[in-house]
PDBQT receptor file of N, H, CA, C and O in Angstrom, charges set to zero:
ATOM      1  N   UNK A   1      26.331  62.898  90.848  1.00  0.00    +0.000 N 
ATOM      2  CA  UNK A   1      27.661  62.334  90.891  1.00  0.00    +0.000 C 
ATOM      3  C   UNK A   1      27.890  61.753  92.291  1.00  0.00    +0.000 C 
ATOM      4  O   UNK A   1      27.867  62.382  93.349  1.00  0.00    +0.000 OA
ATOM      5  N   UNK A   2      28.100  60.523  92.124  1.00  0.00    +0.000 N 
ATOM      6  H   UNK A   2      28.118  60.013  91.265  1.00  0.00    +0.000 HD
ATOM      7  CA  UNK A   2      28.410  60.097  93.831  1.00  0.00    +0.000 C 
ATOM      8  C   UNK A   2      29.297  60.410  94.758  1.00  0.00    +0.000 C 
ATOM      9  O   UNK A   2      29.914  61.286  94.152  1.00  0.00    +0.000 OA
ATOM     10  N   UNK A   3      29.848  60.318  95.877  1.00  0.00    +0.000 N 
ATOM     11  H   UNK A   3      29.347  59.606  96.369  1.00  0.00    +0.000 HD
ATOM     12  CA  UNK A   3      30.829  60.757  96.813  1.00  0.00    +0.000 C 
ATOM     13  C   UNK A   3      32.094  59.664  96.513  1.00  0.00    +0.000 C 
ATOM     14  O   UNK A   3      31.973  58.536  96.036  1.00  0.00    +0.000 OA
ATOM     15  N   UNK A   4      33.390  60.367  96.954  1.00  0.00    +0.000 N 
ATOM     16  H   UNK A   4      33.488  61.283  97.341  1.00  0.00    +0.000 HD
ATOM     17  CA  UNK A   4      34.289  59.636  96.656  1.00  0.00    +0.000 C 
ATOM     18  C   UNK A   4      34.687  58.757  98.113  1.00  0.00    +0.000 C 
ATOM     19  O   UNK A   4      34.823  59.507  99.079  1.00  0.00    +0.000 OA
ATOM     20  N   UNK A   5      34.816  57.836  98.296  1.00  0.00    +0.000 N 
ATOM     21  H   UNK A   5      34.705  57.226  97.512  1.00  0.00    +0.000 HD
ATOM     22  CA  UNK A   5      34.649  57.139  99.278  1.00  0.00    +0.000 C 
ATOM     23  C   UNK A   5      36.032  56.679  99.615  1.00  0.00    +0.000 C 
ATOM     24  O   UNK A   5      36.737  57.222  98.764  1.00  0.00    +0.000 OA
ATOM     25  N   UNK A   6      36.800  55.964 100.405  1.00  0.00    +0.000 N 
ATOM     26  H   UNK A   6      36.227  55.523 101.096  1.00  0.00    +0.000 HD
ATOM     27  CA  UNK A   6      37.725  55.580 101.198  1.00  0.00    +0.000 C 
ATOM     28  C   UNK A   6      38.536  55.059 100.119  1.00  0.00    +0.000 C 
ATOM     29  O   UNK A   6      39.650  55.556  99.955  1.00  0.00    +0.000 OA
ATOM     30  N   UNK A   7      38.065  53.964  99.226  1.00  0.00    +0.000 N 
ATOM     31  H   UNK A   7      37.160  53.561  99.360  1.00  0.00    +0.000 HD
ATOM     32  CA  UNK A   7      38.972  53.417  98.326  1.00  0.00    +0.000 C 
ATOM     33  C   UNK A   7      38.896  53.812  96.955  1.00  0.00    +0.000 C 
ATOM     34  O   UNK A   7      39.460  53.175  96.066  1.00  0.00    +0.000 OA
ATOM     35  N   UNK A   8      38.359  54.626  96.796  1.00  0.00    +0.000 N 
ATOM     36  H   UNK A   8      37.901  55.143  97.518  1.00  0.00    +0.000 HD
ATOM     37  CA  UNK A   8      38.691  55.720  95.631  1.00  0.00    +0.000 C 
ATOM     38  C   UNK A   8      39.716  56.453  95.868  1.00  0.00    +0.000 C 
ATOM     39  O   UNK A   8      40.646  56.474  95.062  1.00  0.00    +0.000 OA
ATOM     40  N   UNK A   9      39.741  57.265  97.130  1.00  0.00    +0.000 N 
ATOM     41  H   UNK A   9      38.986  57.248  97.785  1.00  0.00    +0.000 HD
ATOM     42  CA  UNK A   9      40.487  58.153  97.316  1.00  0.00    +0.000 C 
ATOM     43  C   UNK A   9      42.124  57.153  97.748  1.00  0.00    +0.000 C 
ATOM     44  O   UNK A   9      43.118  57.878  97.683  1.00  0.00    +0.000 OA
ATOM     45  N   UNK A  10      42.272  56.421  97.944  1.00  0.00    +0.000 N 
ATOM     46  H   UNK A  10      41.465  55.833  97.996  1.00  0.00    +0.000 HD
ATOM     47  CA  UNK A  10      43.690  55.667  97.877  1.00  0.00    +0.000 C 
ATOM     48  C   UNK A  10      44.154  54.982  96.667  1.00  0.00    +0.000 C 
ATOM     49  O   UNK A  10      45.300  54.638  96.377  1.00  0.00    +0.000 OA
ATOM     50  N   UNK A  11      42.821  54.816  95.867  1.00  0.00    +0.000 N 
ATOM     51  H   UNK A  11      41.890  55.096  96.102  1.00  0.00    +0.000 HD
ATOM     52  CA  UNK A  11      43.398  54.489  94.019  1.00  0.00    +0.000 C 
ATOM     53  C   UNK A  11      44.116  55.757  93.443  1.00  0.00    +0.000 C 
ATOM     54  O   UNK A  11      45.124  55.837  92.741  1.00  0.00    +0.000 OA
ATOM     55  N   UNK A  12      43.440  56.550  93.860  1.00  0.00    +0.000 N 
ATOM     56  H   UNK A  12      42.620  56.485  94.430  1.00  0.00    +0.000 HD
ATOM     57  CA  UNK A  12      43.702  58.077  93.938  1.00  0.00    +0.000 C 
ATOM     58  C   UNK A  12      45.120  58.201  93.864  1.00  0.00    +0.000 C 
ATOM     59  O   UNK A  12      45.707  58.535  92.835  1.00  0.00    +0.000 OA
ATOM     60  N   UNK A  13      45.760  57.891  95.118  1.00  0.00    +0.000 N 
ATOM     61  H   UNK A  13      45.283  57.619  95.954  1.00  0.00    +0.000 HD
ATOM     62  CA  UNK A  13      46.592  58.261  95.915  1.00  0.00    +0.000 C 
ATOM     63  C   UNK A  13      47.835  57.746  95.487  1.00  0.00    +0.000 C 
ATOM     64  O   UNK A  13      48.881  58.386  95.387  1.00  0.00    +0.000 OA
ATOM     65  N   UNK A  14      47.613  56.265  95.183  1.00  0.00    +0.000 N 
ATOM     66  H   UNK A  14      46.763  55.745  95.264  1.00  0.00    +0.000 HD
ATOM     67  CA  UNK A  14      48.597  55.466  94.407  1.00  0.00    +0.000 C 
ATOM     68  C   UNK A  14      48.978  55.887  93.366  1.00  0.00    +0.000 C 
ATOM     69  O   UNK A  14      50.161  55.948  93.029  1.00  0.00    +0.000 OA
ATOM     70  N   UNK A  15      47.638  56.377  92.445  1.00  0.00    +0.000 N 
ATOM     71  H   UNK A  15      46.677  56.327  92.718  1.00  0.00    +0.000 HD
ATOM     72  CA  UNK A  15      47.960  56.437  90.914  1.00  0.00    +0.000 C 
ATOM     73  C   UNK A  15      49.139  58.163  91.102  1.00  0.00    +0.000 C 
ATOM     74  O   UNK A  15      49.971  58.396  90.225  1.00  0.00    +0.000 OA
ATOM     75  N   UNK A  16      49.004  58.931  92.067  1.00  0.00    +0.000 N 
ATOM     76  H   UNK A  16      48.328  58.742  92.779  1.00  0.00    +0.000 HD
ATOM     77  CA  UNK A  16      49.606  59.962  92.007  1.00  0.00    +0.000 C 
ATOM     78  C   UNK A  16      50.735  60.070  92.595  1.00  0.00    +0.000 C 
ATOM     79  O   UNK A  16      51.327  61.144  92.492  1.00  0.00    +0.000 OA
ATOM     80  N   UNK A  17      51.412  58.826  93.474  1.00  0.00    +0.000 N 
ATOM     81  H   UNK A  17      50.931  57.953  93.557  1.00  0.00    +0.000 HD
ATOM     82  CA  UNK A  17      52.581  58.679  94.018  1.00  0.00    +0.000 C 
ATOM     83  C   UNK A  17      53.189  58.121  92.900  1.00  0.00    +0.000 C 
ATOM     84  O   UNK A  17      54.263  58.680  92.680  1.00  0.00    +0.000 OA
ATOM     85  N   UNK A  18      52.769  56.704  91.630  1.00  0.00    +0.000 N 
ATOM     86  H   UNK A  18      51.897  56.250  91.809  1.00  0.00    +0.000 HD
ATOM     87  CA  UNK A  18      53.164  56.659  90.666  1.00  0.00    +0.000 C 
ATOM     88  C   UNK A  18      53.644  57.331  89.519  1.00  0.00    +0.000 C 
ATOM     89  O   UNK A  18      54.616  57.158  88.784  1.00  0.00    +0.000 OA
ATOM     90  N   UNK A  19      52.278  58.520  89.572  1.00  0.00    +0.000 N 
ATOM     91  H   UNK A  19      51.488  58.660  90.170  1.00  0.00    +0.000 HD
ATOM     92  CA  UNK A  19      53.149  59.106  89.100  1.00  0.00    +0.000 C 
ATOM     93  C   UNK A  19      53.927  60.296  88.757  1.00  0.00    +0.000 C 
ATOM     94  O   UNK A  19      54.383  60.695  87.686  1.00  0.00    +0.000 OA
ATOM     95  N   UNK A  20      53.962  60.798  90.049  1.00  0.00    +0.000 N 
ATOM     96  H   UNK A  20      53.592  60.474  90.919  1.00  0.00    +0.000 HD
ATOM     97  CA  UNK A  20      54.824  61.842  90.859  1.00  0.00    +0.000 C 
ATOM     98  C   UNK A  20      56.108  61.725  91.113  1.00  0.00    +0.000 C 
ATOM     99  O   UNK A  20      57.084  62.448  90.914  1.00  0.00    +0.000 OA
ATOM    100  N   UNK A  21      55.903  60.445  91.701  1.00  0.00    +0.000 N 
ATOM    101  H   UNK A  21      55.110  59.857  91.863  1.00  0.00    +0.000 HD
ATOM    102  CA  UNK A  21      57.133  60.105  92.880  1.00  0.00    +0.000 C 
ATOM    103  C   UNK A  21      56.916  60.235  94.256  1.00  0.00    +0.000 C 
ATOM    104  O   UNK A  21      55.865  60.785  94.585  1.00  0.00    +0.000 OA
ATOM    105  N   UNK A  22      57.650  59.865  95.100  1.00  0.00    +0.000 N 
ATOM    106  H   UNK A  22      58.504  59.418  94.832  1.00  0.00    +0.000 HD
ATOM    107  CA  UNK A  22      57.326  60.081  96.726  1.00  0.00    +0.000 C 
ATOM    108  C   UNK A  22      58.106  61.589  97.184  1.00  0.00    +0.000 C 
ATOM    109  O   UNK A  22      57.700  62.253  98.137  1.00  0.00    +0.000 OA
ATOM    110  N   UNK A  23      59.218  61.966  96.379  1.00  0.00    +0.000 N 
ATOM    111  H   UNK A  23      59.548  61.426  95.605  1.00  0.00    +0.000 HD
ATOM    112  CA  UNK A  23      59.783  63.006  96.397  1.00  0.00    +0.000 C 
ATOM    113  C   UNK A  23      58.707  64.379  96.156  1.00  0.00    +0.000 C 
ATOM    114  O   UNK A  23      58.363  65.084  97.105  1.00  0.00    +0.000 OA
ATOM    115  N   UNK A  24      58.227  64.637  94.666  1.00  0.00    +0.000 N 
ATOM    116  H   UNK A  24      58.507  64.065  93.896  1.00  0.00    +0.000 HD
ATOM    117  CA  UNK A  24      57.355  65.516  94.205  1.00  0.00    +0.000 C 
ATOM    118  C   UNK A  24      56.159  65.608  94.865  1.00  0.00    +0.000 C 
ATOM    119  O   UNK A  24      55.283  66.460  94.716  1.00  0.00    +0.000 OA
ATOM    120  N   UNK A  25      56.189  64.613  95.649  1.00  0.00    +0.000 N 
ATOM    121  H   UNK A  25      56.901  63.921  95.770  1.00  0.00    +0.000 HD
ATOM    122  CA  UNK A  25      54.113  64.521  95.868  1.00  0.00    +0.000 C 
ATOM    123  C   UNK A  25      54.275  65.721  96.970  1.00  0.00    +0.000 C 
ATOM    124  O   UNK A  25      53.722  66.768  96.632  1.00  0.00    +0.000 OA
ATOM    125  N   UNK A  26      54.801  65.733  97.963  1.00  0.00    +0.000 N 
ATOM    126  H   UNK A  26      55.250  64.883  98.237  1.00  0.00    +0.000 HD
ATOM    127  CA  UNK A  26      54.344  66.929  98.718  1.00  0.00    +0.000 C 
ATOM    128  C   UNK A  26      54.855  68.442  98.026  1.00  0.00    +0.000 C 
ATOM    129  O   UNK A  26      54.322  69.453  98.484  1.00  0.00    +0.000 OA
ATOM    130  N   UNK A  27      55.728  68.571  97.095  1.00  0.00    +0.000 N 
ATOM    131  H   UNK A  27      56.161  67.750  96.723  1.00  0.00    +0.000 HD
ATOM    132  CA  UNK A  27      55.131  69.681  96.277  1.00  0.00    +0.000 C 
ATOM    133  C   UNK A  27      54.101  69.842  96.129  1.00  0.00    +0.000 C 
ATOM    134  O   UNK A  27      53.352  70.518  96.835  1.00  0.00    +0.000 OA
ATOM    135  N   UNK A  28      53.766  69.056  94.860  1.00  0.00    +0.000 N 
ATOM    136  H   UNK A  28      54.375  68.507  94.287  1.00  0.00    +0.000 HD
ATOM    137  CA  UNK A  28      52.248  68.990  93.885  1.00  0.00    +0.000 C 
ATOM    138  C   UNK A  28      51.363  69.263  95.201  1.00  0.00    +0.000 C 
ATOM    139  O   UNK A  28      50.487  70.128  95.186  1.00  0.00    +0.000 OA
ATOM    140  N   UNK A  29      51.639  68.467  96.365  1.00  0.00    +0.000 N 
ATOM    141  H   UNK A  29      52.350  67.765  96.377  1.00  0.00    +0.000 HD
ATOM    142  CA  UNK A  29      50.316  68.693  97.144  1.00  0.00    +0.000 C 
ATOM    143  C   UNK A  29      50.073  70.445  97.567  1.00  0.00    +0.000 C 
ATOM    144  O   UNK A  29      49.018  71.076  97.500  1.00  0.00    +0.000 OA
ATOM    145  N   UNK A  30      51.453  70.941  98.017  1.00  0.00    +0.000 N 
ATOM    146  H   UNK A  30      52.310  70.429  98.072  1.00  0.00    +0.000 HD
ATOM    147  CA  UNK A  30      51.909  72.075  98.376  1.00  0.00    +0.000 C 
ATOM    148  C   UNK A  30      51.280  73.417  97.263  1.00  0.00    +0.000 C 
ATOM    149  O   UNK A  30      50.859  74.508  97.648  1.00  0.00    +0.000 OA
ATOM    150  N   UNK A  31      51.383  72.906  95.735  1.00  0.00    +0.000 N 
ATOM    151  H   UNK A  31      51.725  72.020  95.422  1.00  0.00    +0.000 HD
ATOM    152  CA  UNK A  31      51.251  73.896  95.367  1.00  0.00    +0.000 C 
ATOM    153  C   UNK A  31      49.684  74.083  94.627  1.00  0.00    +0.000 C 
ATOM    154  O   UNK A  31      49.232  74.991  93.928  1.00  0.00    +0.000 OA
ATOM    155  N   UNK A  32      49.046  72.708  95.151  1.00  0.00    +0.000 N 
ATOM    156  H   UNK A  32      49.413  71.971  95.718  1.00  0.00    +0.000 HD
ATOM    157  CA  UNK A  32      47.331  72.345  94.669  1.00  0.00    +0.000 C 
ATOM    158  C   UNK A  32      46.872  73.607  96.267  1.00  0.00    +0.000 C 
ATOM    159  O   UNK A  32      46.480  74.768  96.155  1.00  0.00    +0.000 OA
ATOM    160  N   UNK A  33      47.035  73.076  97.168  1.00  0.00    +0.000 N 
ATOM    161  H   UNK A  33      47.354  72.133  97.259  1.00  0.00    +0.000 HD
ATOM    162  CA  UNK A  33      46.506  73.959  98.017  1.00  0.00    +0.000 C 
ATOM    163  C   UNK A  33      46.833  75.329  98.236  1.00  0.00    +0.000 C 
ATOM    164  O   UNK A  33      46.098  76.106  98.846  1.00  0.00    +0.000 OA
ATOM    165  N   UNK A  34      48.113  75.673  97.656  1.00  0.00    +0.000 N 
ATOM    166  H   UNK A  34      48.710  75.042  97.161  1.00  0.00    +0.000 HD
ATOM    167  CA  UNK A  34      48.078  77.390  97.432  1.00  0.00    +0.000 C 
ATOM    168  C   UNK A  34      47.301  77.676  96.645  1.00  0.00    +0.000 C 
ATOM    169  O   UNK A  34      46.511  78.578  96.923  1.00  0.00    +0.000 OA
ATOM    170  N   UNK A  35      47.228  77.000  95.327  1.00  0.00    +0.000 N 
ATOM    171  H   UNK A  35      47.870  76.267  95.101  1.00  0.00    +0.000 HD
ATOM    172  CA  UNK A  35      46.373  77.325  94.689  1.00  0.00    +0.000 C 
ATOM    173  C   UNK A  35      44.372  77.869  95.249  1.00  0.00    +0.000 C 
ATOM    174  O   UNK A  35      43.570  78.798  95.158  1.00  0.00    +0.000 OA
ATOM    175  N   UNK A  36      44.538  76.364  95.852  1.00  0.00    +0.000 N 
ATOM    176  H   UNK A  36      45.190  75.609  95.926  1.00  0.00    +0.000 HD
ATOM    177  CA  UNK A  36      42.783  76.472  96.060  1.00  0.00    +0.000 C 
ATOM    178  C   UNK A  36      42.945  77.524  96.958  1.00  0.00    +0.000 C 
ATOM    179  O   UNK A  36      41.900  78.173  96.920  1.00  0.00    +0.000 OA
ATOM    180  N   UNK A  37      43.585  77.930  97.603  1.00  0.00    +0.000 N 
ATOM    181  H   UNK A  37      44.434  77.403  97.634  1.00  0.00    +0.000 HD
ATOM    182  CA  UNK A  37      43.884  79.071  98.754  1.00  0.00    +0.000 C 
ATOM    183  C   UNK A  37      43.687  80.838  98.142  1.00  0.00    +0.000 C 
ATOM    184  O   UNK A  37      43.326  81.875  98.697  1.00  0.00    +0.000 OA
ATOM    185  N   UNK A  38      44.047  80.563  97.009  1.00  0.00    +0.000 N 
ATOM    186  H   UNK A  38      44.341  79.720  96.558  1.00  0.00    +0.000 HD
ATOM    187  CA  UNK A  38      44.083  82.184  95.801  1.00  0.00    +0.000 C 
ATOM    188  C   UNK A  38      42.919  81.622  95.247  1.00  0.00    +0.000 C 
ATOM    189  O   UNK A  38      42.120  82.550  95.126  1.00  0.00    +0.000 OA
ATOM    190  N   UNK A  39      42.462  80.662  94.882  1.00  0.00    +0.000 N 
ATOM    191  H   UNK A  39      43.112  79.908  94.980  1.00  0.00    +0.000 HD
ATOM    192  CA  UNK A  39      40.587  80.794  93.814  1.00  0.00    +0.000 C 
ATOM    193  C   UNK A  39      39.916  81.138  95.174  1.00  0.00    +0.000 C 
ATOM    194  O   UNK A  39      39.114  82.015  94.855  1.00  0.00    +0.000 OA
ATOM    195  N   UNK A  40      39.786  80.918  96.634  1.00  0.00    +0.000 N 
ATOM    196  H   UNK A  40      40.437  80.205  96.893  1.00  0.00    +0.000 HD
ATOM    197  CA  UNK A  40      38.968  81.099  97.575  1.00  0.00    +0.000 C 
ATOM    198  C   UNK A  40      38.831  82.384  97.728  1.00  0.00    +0.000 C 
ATOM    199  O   UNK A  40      37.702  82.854  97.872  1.00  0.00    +0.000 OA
ATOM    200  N   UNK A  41      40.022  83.235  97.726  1.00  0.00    +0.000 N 
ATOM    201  H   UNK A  41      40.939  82.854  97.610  1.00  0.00    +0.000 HD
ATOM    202  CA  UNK A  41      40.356  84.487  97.944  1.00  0.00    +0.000 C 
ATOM    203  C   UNK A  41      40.285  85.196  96.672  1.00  0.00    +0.000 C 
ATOM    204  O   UNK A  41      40.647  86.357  96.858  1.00  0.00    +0.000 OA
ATOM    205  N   UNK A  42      39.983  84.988  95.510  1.00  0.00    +0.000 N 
ATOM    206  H   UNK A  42      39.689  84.044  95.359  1.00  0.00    +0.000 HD
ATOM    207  CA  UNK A  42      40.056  85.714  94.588  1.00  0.00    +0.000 C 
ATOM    208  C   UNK A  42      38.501  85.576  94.339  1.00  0.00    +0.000 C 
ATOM    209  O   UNK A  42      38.069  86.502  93.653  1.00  0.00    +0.000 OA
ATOM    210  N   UNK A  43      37.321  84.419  94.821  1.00  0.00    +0.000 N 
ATOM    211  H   UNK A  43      37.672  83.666  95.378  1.00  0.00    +0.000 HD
ATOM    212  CA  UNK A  43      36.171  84.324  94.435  1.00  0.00    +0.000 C 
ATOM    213  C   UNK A  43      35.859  85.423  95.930  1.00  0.00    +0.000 C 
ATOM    214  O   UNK A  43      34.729  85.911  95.946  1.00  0.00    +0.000 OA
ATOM    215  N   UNK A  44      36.522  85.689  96.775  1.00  0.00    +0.000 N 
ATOM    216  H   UNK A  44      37.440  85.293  96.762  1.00  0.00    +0.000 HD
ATOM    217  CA  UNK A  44      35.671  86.484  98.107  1.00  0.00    +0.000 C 
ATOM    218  C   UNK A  44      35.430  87.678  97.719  1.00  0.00    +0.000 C 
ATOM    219  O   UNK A  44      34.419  88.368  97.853  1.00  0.00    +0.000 OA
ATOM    220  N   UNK A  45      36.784  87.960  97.046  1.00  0.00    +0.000 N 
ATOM    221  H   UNK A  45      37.605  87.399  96.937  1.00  0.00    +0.000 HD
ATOM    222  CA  UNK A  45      36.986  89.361  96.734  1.00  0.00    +0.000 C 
ATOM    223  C   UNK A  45      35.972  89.945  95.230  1.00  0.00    +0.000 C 
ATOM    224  O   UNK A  45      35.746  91.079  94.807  1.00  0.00    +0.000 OA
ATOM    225  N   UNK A  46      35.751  89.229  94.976  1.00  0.00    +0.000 N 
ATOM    226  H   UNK A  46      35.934  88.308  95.320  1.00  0.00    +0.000 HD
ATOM    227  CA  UNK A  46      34.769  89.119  93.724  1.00  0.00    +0.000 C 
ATOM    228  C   UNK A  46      33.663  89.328  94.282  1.00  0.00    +0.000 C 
ATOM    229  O   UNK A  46      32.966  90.278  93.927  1.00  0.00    +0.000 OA
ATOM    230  N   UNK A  47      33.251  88.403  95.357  1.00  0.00    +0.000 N 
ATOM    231  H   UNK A  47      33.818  87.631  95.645  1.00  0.00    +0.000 HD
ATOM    232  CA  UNK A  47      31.512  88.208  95.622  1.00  0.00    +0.000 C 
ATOM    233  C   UNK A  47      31.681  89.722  96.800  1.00  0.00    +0.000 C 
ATOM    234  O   UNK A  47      30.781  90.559  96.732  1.00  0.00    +0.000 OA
ATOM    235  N   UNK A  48      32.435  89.874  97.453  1.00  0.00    +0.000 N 
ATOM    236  H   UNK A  48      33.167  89.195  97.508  1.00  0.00    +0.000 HD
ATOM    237  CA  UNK A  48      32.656  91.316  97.610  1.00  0.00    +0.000 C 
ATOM    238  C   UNK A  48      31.956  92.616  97.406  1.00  0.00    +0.000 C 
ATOM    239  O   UNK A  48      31.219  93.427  97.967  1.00  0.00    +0.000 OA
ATOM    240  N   UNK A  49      32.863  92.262  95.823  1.00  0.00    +0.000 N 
ATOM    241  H   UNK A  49      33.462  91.603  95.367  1.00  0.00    +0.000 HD
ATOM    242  CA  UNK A  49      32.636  93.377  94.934  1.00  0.00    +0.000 C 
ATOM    243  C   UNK A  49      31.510  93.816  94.173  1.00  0.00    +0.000 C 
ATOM    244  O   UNK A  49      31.097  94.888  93.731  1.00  0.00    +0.000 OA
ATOM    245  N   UNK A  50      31.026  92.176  94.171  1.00  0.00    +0.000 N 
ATOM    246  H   UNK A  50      31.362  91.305  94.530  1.00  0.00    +0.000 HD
ATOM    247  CA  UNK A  50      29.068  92.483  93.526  1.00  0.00    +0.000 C 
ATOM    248  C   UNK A  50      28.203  92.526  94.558  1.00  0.00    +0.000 C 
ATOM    249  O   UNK A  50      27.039  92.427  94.170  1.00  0.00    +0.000 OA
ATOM    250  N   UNK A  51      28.367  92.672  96.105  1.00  0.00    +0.000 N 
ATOM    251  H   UNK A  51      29.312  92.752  96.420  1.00  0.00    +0.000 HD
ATOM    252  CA  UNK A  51      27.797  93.047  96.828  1.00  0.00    +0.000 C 
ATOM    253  C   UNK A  51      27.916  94.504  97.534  1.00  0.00    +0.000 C 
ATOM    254  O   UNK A  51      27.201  95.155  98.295  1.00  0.00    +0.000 OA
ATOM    255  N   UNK A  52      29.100  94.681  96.940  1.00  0.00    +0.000 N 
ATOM    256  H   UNK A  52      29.681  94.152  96.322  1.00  0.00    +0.000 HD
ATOM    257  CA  UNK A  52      29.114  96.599  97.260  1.00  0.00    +0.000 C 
ATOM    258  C   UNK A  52      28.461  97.006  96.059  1.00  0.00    +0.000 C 
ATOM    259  O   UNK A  52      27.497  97.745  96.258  1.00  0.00    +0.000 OA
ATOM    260  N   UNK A  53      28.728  96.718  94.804  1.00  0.00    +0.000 N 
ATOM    261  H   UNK A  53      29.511  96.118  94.643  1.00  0.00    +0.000 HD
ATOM    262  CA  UNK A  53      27.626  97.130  93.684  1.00  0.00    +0.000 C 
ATOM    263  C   UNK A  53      26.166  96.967  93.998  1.00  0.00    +0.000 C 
ATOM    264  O   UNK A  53      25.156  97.595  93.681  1.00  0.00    +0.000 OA
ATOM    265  N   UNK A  54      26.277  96.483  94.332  1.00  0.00    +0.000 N 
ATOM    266  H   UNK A  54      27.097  95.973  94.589  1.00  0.00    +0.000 HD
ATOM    267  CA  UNK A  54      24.945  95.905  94.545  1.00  0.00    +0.000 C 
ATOM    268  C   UNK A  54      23.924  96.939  95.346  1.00  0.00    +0.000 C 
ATOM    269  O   UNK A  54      22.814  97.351  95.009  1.00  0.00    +0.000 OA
ATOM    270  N   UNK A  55      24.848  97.251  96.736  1.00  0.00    +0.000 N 
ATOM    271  H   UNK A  55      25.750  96.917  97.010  1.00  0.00    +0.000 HD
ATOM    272  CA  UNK A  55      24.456  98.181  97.872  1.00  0.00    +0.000 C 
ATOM    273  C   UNK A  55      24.022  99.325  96.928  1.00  0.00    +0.000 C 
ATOM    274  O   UNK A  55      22.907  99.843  96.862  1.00  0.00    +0.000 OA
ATOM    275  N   UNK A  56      25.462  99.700  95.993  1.00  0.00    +0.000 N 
ATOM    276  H   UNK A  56      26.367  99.280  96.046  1.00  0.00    +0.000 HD
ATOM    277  CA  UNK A  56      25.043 101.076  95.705  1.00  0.00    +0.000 C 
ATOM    278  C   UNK A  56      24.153 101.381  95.000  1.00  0.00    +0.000 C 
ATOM    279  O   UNK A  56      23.833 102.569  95.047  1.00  0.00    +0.000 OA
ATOM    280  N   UNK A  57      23.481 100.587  94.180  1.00  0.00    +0.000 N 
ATOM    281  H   UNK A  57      23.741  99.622  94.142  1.00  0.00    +0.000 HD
ATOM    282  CA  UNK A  57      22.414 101.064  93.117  1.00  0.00    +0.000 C 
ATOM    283  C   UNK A  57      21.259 100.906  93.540  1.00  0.00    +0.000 C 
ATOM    284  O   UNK A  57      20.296 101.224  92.842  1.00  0.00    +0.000 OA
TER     285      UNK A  57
């Protein structure tokens, strides 16, 4: 899959101010990165947990 490059990422950008709004977009942005913020922290705590299993057996 190729890299997303400069003018992808502003087709991007447009198509989601369209259709957001200029109001909503820093929500949506607000609540995409809490998000990725809890899968980071919920995959640590996971890989964690199969590495203390891991220890013990």
């Amino acid at each position: 899959m190729p890299s997303l490059g400069l003018p992808e990422l502003i087709v991007i950008l447009v198509i989601a101010l369209v259709i957001f709004g200029p109001k909503k977009l820093p929500e949506v942005g607000r609540a995409i990165g809490t998000s990725i913020k809890e899968f980071k922290k919920a995959t640590k705590e996971v890989t964690k947990d199969l590495v203390e299993d891991k220890e013990e057996k």
